[in-house]
matplotlib code that plots the C-alpha trace (Angstrom):
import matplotlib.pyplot as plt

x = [17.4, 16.4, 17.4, 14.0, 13.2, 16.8, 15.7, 12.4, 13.8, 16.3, 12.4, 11.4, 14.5, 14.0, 10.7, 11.3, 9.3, 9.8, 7.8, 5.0, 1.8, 1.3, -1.8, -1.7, -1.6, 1.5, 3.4, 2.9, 3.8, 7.0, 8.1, 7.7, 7.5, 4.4, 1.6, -1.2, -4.7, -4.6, -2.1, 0.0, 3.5, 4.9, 8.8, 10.5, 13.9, 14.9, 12.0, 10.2, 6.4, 4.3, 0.7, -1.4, -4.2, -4.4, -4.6, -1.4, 0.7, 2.8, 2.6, 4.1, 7.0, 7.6, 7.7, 8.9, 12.1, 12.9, 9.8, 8.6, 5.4, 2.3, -1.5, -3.9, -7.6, -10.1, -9.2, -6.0, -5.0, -2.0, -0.9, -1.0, 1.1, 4.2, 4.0, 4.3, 7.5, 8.9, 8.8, 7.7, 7.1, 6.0, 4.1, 3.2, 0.3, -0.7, -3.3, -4.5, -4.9, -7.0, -10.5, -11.7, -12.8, -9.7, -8.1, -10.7, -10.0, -6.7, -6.6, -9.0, -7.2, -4.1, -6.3, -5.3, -1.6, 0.2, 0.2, 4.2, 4.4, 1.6, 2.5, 1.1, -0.4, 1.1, -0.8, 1.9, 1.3, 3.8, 6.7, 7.1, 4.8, 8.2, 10.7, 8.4, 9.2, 12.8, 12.3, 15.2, 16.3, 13.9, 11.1, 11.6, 12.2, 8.3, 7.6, 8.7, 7.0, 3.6, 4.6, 5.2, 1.8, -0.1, 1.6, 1.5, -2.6, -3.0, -0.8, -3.1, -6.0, -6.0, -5.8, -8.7, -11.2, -14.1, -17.3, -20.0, -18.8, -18.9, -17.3, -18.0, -16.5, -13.8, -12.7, -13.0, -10.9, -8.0, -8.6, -8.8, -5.7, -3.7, -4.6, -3.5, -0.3, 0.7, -0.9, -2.0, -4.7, -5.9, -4.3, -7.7, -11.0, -10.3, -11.2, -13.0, -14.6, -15.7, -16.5, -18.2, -18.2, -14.4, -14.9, -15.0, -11.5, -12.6, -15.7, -16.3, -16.8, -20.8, -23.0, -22.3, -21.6, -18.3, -18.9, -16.1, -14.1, -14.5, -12.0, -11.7, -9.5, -8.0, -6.5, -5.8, -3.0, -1.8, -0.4, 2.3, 4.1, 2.2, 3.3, 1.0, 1.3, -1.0, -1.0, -3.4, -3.6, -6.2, -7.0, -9.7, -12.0, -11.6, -10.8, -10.0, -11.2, -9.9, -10.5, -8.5, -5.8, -5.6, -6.0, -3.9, -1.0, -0.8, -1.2, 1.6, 3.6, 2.7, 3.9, 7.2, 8.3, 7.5, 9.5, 12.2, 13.1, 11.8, 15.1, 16.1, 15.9, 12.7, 10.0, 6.9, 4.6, 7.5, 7.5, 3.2, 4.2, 6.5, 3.5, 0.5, 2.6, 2.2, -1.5, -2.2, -0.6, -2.3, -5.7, -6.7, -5.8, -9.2, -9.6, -6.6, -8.4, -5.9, -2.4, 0.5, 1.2, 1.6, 4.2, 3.8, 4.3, 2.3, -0.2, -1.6, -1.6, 2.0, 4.4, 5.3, 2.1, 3.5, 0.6, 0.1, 1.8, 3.1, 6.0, 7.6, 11.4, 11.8, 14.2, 16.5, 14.9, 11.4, 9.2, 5.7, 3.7, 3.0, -0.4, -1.5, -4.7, -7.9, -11.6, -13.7, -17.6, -20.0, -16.7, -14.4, -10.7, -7.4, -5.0, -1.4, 0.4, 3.3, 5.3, 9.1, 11.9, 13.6, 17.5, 20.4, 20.4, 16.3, 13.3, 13.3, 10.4, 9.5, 6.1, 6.4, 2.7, 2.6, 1.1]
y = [-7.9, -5.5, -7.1, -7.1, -9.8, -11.5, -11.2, -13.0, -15.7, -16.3, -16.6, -19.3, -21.3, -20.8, -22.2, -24.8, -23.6, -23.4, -20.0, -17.6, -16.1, -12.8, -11.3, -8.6, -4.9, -3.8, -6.8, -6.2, -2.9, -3.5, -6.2, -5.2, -1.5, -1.6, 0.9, -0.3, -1.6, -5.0, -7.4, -10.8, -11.7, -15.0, -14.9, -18.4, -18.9, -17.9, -16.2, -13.0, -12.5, -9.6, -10.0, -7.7, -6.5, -4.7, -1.0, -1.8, -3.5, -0.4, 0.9, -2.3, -2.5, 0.9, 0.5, -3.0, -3.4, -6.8, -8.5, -10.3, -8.7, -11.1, -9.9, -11.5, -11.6, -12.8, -16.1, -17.9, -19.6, -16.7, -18.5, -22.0, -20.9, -19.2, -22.4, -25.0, -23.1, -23.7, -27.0, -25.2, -28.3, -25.8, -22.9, -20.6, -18.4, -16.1, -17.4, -14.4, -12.3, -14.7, -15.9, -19.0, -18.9, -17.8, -20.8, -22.6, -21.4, -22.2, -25.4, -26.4, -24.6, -26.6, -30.0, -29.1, -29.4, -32.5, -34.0, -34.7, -30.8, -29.9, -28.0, -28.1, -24.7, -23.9, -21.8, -19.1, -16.5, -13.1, -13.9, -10.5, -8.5, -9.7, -8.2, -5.0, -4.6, -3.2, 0.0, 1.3, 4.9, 5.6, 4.7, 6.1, 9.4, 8.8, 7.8, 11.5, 13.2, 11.7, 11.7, 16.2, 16.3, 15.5, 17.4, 20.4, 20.2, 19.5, 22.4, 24.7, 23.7, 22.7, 26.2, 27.4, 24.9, 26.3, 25.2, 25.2, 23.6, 19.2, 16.6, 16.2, 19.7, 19.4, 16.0, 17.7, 20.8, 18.4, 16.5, 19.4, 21.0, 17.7, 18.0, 21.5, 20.3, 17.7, 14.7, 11.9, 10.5, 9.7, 7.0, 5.9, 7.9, 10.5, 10.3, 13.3, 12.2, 14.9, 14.5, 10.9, 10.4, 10.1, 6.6, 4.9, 4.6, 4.6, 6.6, 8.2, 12.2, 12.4, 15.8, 16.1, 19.7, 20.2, 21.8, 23.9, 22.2, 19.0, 16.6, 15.8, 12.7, 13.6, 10.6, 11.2, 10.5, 11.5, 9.0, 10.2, 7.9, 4.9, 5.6, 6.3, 8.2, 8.0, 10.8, 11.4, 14.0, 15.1, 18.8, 20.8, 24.2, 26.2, 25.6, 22.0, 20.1, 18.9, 15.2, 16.1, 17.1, 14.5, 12.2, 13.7, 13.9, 10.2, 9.4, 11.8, 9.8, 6.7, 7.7, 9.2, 6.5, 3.8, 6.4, 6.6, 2.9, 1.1, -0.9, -3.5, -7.2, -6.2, -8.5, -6.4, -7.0, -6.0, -2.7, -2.8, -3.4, -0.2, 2.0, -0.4, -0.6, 3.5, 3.7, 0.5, 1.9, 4.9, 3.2, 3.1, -0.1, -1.5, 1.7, 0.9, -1.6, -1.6, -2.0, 0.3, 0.7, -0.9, -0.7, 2.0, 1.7, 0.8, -0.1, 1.8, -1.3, -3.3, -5.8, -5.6, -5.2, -3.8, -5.2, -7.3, -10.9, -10.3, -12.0, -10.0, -9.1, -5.2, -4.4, -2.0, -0.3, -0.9, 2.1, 1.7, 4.4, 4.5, 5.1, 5.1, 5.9, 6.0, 6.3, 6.8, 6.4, 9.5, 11.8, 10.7, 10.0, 11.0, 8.9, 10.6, 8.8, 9.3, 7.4, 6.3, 4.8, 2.2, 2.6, 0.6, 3.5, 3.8, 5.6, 8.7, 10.2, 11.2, 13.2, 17.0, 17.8, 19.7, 18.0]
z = [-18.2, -15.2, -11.9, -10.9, -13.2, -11.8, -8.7, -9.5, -10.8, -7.9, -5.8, -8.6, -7.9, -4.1, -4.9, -7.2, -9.7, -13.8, -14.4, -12.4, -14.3, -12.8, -12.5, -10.1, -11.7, -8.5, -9.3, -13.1, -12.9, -10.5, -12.9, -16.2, -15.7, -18.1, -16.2, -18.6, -17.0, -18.5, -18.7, -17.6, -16.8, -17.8, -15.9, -16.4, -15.5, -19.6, -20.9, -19.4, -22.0, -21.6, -22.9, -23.3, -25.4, -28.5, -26.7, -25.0, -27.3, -28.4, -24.8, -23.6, -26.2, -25.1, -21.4, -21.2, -23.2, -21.6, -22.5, -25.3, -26.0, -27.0, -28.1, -25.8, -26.6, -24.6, -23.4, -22.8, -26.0, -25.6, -22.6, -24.3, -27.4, -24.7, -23.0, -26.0, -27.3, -23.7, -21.0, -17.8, -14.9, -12.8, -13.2, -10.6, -9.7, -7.5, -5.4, -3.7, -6.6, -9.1, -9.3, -9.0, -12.7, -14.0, -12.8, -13.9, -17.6, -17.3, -16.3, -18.7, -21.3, -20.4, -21.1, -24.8, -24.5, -24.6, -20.6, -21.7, -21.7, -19.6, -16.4, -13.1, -11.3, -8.5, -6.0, -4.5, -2.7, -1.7, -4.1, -5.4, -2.9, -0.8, -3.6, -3.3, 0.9, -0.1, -1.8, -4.7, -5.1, -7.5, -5.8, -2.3, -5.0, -5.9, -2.5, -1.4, -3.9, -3.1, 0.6, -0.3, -1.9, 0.6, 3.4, 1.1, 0.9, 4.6, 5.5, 2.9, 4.1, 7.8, 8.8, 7.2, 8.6, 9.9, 12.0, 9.9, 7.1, 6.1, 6.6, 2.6, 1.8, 3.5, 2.3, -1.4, -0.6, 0.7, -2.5, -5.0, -2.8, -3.6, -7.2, -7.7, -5.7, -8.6, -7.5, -10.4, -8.5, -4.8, -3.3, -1.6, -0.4, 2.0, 5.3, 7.2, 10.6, 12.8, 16.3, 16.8, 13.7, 14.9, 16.6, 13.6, 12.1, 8.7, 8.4, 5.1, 4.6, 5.0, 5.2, 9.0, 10.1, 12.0, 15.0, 17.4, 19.3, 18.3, 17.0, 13.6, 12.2, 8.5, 6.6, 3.1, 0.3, -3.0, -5.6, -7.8, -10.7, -9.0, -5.8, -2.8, 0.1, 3.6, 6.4, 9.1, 11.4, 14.1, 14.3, 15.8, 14.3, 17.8, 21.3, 22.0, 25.3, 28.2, 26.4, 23.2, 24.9, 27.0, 24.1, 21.7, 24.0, 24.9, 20.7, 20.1, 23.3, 21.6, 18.2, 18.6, 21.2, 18.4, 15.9, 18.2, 19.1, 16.1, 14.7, 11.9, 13.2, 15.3, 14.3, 13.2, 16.0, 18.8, 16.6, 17.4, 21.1, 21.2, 20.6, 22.1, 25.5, 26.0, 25.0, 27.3, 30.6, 29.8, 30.4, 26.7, 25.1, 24.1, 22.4, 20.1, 18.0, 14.5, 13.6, 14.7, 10.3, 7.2, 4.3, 1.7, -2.2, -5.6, -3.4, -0.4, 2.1, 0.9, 3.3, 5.9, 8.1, 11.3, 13.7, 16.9, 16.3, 13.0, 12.1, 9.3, 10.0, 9.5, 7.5, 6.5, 3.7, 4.5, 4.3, 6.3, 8.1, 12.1, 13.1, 16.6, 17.7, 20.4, 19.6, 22.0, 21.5, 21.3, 21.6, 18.6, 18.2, 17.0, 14.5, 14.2, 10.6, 9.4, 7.0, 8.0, 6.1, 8.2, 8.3, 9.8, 12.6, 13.3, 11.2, 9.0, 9.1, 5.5, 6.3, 7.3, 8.1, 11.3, 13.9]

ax = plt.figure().add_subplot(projection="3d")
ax.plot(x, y, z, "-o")
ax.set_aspect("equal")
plt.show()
């Protein structure tokens, strides 16, 4: 059995429960191995049960070794026939990830076993989103290569930006650029804000014309073998202001004094401080309004979030991105991200993007 099923069930124990019903495609995925679009996990503390429907099934036997594979249809009488072969107390779920009329189903599904051998639903909630936080060899390897993508297609295509052109065409060169470059997919819509369209942290690519001299915020990522990657940088089509360099300077301050003291055992919202503290004293910390980063994996926002008052432990290990930034109304704003791997002796920066 892999030992990321071993390690789940050392979670159930902590937990006290008899078996978890995963639902969530990343946790699937980072369980089973199985990449298909439909699917549950059933992990007790003997059995591990992937079901799946009929498009999958052979895809699932192949990818998922270690798990019984069952043929779901659409309801749950699956579920009912795994648990009458086994007493599960217990069973989790994941709370955060379910509807309301899922569970629903369930539980009335459940009515038709025996109450002796009927479990009880367990709302849970992080149990392998906190497995995920400590990324393996393999994946930081995938990490790297979607992290490479994407600074690959902003270094092609930054340069050639030129006034005149949108927001919306440029957000599709960096696209089609990531494309050519290997990427499967996007990891989320790309961000092009241009000038004061800038302001707003995550304002989509619209038919605005980008004008000289203004700033324009870039976030993008490429996902490769499931993994995701997130970069932003802030450039400018001609002569820069007074303003954006200014601006720019104290983000780039802020970032690489977070980069550079940023240690295991720090809680995640002293990591937040390291950078808030240098945009604050500089006179701009109302216009720092999000977190300092987030983790990076199967999904594009993961554990640990690395924001004010957040109570995650880093560890070593950990990969999350650090993202300063100021936006200032009717002028714009500049975001600097990179992504870091946290080691016992600080952060690696894995992005290579110029900045």
């Amino acid at each position: 059995m892999n030992y990321r099923v071993e390690n789940l069930r050392k979670k159930l124990e902590e937990r006290e429960l008899d078996a978890i019903l995963i639902s969530t495609p990343e946790n699937r995925r980072y369980i089973s191995g199985f990449t298909g679009s439909a699917g549950y996990l059933v992990v007790s503390r003997d059995d591990a049960i992937l079901a799946t429907d009929f498009r999958y099934t052979e895809q699932a036997a192949n990818q998922s070794p270690d798990f019984q594979v069952v043929r779901a249809g659409g309801d749950w009488s699956w579920l009912l026939e795994c648990l009458k072969e086994h007493n599960t107390g217990k069973m989790g779920f994941e709370s955060q990830q379910m509807t309301v009329a899922a569970y629903r189903q369930i539980s009335e599904s459940l009515q038709d076993l025996p109450s002796t051998g009927r479990p009880t639903l367990m709302a849970t909630s992080g149990v392998v989103e906190g497995l995920r936080t400590i990324k393996d060899q393999d994946e930081l390897a995938l990490l790297q290569k979607a992290i490479d993508t994407a600074d690959a297609a902003m270094e092609a295509v930054t340069p050639t930006i030129q006034p005149g052109e949108t927001e919306r065409e440029l957000a599709w060169r960096l696209e089609k650029a990531m494309r050519e470059l290997g990427a499967d997919s996007l990891s989320f819509d790309t961000i092009v804000a241009a000038g004061p369209n800038g302001a707003m942290p995550h304002h989509m690519p619209s038919d605005k014309v980008i004008q000289s001299g203004e700033p324009i915020v870039i976030d993008m990522g490429a996902k490769v073998g499931g993994y995701c990657s997130d970069l932003s940088r802030t450039v400018c089509a001609g002569e820069p202001d007074d303003t954006f360099r200014r601006i720019y300077d104290i983000v780039l301050g802020s970032q690489l004094t977070a980069i550079a003291t940023v240690k295991t055992g720090m809680s995640a919202g002293d990591a937040d401080d390291l950078a808030r503290v240098v945009i604050a004293e500089a006179g701009y910390g109302d216009n720092f309004g999000h977190s300092l980063g987030h983790g990076v994996g199967l999904f594009i926002h993961e554990y640990p979030r690395v924001g004010p008052k957040s109570p995650n432990t880093l560890e070593e290990g950990m990969v999350f991105t650090v993202e300063p930034g100021i936006y200032l109304s009717g002028w714009g704003g500049v975001r600097i991200e990179d992504i870091v791997l946290l080691g016992k002796d600080g952060a690696k920066v894995l992005s290579k993007a110029g900045k």
